[in-house]
C-alpha positions in Angstrom: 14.2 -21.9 4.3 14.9 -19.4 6.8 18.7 -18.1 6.4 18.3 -16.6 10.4 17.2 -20.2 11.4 20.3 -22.2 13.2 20.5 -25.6 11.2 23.0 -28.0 13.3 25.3 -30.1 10.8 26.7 -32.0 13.4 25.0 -34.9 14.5 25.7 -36.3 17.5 27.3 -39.8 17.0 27.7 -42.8 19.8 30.7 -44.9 19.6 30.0 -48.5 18.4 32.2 -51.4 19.7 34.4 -52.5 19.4 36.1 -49.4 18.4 39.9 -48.9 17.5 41.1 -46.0 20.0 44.3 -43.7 19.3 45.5 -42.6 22.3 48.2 -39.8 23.4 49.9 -40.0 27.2 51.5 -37.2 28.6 54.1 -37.6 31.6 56.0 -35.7 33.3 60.2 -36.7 31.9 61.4 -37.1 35.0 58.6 -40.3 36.2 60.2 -42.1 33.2 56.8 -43.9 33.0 57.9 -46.0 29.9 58.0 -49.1 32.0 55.0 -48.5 33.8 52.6 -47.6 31.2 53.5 -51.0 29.0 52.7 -52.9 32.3 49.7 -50.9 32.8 48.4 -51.4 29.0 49.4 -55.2 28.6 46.2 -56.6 29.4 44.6 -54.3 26.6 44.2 -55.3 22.7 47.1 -53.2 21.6 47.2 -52.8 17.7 50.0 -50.2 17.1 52.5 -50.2 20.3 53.2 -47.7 23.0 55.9 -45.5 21.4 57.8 -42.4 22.2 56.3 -39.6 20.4 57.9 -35.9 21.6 58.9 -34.3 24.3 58.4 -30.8 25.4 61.3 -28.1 24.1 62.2 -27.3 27.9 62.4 -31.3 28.5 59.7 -30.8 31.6 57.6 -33.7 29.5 57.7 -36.8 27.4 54.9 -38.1 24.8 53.8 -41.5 24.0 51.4 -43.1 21.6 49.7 -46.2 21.5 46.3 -47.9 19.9 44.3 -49.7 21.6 41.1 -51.7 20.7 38.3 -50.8 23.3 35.5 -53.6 23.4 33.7 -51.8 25.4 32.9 -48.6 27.1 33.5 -50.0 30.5 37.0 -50.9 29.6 37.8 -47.5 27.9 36.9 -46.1 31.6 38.8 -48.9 33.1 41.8 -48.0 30.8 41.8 -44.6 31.4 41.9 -45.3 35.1 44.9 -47.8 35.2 47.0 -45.1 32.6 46.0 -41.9 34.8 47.5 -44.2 38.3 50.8 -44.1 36.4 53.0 -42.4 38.3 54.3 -38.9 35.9 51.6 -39.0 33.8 49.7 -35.7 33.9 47.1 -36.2 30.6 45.5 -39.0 28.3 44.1 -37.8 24.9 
């Protein structure tokens, strides 16, 4: 084997579904999107609830979790549309 040859470990993997998705929402503190966001995620498979999970040290923004099982790569699209219309929220991871 070569040692100057580049070998890539990672393979590339697609998603099967239905897939069990873990998902992180950012919003700004002030929006106090709580209310919103369960509204916007009730039509979704949720397997672990939307909960508070940090804010920011300077307060500016709040954290929530939530799982969601995704049946589909249409809905994941679908879901990340409906969460990013939330008023205050600035990311989904």
């Amino acid at each position: 084997m070569n040692p100057s040859a580049k070998t890539n470990t990672q393979v590339p993997r697609e998603v099967e579904y239905p897939a069990l998705f873990h998902f992180r929402i950012i919003t700004e503190a002030e929006a106090k999107a709580e209310q919103a966001l369960l509204l916007a995620v009730s039509s979704y498979q949720v397997k672990a609830p939307l909960t508070a999970s940090h804010a920011s040290g300077a307060g500016r923004y709040a954290a929530f979790s939530i799982s969601i099982l995704m049946k589909s790569r249409s809905e994941m699209e679908t879901f990340d549309a409906a969460i990013k219309k939330v008023p205050g929220v600035r990311m989904l991871l």
